[in-house]
C-alpha positions as CSV (number, residue, x, y, z in Angstrom):
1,X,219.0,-180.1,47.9
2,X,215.4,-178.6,48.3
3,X,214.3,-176.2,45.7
4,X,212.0,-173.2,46.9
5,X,208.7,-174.0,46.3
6,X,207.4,-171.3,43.7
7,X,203.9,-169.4,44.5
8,X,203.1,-170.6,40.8
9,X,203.5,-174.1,42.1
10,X,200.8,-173.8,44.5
11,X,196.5,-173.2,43.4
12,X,195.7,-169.7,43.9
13,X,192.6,-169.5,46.5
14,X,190.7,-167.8,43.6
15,X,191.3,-170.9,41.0
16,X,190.1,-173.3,44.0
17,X,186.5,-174.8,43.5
18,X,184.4,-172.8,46.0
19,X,181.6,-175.3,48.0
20,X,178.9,-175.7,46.8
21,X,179.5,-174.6,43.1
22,X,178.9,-178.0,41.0
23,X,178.0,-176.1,37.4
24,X,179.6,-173.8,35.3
25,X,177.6,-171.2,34.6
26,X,176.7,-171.6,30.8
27,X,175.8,-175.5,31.2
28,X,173.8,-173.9,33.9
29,X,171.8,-171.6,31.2
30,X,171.6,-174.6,29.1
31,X,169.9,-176.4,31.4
32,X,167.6,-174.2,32.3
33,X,167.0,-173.5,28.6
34,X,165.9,-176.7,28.1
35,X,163.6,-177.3,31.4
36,X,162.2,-174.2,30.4
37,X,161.2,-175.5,26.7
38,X,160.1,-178.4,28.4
39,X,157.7,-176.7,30.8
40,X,156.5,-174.7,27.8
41,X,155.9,-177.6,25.7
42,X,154.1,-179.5,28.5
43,X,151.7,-176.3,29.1
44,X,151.3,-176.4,25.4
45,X,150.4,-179.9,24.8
46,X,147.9,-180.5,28.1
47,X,146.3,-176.7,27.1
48,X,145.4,-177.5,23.4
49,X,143.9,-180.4,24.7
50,X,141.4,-178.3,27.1
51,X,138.0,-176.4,25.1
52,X,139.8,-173.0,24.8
53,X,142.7,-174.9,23.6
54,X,140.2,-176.3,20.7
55,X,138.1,-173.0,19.9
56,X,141.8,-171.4,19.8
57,X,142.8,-173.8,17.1
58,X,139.5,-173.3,15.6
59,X,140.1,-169.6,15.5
60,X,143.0,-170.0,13.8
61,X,141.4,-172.1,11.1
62,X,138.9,-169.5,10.4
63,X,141.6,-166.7,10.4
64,X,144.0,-168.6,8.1
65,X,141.3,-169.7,5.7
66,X,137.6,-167.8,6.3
67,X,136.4,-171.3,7.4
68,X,133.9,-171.5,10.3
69,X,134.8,-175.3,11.8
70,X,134.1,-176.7,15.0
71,X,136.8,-179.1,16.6
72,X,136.3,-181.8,18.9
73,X,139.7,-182.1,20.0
74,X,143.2,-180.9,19.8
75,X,146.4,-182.6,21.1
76,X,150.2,-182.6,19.9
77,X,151.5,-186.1,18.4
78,X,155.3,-186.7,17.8
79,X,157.7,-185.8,16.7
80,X,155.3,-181.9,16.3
81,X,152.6,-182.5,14.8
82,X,149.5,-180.5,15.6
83,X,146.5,-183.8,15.6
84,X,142.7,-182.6,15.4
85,X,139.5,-184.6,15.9
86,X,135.9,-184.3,15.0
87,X,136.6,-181.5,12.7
88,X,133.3,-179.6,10.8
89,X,131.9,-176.7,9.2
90,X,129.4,-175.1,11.4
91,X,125.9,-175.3,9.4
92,X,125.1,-171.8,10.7
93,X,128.0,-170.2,8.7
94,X,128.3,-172.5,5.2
95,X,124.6,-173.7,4.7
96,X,125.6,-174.2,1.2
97,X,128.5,-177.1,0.8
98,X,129.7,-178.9,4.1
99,X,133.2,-180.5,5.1
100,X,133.9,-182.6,8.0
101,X,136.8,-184.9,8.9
102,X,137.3,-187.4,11.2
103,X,141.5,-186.8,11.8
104,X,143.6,-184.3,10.9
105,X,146.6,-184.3,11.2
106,X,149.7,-181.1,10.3
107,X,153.2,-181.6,11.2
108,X,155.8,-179.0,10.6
109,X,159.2,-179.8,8.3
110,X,162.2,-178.7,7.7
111,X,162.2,-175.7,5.0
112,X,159.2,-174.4,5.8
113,X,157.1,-177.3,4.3
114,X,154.5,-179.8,6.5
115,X,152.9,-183.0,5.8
116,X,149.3,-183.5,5.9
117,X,146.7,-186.5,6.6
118,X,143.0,-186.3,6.7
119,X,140.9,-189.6,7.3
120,X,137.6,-190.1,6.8
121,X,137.0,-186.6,5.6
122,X,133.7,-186.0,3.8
123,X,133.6,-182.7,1.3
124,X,130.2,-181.0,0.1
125,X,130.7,-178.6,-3.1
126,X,128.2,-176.6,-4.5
127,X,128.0,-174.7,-7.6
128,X,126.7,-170.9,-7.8
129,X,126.2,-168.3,-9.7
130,X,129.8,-166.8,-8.3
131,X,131.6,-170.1,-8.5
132,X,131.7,-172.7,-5.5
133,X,131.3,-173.1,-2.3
134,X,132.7,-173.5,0.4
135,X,135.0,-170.9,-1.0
136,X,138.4,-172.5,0.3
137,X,137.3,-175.5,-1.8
138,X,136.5,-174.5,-4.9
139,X,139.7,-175.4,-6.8
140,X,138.3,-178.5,-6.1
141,X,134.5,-178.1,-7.8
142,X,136.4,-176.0,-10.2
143,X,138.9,-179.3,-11.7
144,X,137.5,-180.1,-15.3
145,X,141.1,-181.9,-16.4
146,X,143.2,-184.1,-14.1
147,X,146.1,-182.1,-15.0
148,X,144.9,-179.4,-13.6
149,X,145.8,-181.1,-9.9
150,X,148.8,-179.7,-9.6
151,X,147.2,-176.4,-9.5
152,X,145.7,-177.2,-6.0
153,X,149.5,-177.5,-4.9
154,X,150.6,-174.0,-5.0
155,X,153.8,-171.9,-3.0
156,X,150.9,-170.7,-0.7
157,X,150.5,-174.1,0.7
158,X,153.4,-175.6,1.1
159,X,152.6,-179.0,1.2
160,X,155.9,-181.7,1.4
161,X,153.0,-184.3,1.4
162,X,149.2,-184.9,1.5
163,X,147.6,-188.1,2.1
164,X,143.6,-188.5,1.9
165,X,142.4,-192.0,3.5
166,X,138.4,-193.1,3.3
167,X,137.1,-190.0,2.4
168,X,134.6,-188.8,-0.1
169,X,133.8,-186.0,-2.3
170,X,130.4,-184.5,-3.3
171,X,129.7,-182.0,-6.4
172,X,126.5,-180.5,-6.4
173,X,124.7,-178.5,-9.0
174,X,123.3,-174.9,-8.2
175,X,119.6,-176.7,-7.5
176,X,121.3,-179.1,-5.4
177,X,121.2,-181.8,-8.0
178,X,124.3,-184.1,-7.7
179,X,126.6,-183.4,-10.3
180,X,129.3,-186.5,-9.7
181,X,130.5,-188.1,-6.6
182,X,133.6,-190.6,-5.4
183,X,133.4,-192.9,-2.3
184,X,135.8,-194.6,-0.8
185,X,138.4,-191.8,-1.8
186,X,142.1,-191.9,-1.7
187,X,144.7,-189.6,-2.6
188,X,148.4,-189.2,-2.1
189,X,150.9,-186.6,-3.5
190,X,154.5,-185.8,-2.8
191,X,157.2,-184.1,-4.2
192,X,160.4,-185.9,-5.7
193,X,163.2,-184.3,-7.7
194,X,164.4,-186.7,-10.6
195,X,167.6,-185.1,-11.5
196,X,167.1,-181.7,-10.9
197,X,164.0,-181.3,-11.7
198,X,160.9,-181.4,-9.2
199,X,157.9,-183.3,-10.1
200,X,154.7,-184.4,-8.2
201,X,153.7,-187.5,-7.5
202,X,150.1,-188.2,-7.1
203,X,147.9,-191.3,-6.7
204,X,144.1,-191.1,-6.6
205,X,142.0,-194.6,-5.8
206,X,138.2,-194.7,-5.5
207,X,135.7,-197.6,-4.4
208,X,133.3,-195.7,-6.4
209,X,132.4,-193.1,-9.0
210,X,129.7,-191.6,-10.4
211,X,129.8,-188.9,-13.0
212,X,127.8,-187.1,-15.0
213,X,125.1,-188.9,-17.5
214,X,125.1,-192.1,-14.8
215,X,128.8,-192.9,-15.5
216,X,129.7,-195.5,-13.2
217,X,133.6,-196.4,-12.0
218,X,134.7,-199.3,-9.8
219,X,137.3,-200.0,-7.7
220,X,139.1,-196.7,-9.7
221,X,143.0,-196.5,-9.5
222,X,145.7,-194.1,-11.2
223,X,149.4,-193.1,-10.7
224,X,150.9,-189.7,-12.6
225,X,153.9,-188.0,-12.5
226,X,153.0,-183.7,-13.1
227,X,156.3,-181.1,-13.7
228,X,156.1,-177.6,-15.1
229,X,156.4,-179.1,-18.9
230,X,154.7,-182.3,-18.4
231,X,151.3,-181.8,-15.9
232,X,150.7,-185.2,-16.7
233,X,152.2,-188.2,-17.2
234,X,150.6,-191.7,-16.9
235,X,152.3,-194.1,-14.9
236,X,149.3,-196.5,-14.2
237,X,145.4,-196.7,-14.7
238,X,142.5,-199.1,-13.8
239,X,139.1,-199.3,-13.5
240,X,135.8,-200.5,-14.5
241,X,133.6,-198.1,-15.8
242,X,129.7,-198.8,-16.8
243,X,127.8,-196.2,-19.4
244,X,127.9,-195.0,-22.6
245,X,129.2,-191.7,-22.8
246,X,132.2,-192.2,-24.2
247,X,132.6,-188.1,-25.1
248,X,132.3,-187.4,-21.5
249,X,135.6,-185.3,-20.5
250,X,135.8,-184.5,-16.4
251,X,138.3,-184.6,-13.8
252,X,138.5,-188.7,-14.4
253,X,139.0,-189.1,-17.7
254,X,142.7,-189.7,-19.2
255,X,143.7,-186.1,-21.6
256,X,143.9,-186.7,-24.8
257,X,146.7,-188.9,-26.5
258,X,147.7,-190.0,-23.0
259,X,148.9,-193.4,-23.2
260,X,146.9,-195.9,-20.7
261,X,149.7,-198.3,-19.3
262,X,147.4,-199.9,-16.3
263,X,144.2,-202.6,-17.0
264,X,141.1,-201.6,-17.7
265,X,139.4,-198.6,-19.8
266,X,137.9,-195.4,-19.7
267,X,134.9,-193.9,-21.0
């Protein structure tokens, strides 16, 4: 016995796949989401790497921090990070104090933090009657206690990491005389949480140092820990140091009753 074939049995002409349609519609927008981010990024990445591309990211700069630099290229590096060469402070614009670095490089993290790297950076300071200059650095000529470094990290710059590779650092007094130097400079930081409490991590080496009265440090090395109760705590320290002015207190010397766990001594 046959059964009557039901109308429910059979595909309805509207369920049948018309000719020619291959993708449903929101795998469709998907796609073209993404070709389109593509094409975007593409126009990005060859644009920045043109001269407008440069003088835009140099615009920035100045915007962001009142810095006049000239770059000599721009390009994006993976997996986002913005990459800059040749980068320097027109004379025209800061005759007093000078920076220039070789690389620079910025990449973007998650929660609103970025990394940074700058390699054979060279920074100028000069001392003035209104404090130093260039202005964006003078944290920097204004350090008189290595626990004050953790002031140069604030919420404004939201730095996950900071790496400083053959650089060097210049302070200058306000007749030009040279105040202290450090060649061959190195300098990490990061952040950590130990517990649940955040700390920094910072590690400073220097082929050379000169401070003020002829103070002399070779081959210059320390590791602290800072945190909002403890700005400094001493992991490791070594160096040479040659002079005699043992009372001499700067950005180099260990704060008083810090305990030395590393070789070597300070003046």
């Amino acid at each position: 016995m046959t059964l009557p074939t039901s109308e429910w049995d059979e595909e309805s002409p509207a369920t049948k796949p018309k000719p020619g349609r291959s993708t449903p519609a929101p795998v469709g927008c998907l796609v073209f989401v993404l070709l389109s981010l593509v094409v975007l990024l593409a126009f990005v990445t060859f644009g920045i790497q043109t001269k407008i591309g440069c003088e835009w990211v140099a615009d920035s700069v100045r915007r962001q921090t009142g810095l006049d630099v000239a770059i000599g290229g721009a390009s994006l590096a993976w997996p986002l990070d913005l990459y800059l060469t040749d980068v320097q402070t027109k004379p025209s614009t800061t005759p007093l104090g000078s920076f220039k670095a070789r690389e620079i490089r910025i990449g973007w993290r998650w929660g609103g933090r970025f990394d940074m790297m700058l390699s054979g950076a060279r920074l100028e300071v000069m001392k003035i009657a209104d404090g130093w200059v260039p202005t964006p650095f003078a944290k920097i000529g204004e350090l008189s206690d290595v626990r004050e470094t953790v002031l140069l990290v604030s919420e404004e710059i939201p730095l996950a990491s900071l790496d400083i590779r053959d650089s060097s650092v210049i302070w200058n007094g306000p007749d030009g005389e040279r105040l202290a130097s450090s060649e061959g400079l190195g300098l990490s930081m990061r952040r950590v949480t130990l517990g649940d409490r955040p700390y920094f991590v910072f590690e400073v080496t220097s082929r050379i140092v000169r401070r003020v009265g002829g103070l002399k440090g070779l081959n210059v090395r320390r590791l602290w820990m800072s945190g909002n109760k403890c700005p400094y705590l001493e992991v490791e320290y070594s160096g040479m140091w040659d002079g005699d002015d043992v009372a001499l207190k700067d950005w180099w010397a260990t704060p008083p009753g810090a305990v030395k766990r590393g070789m070597g001594h300070e003046k």
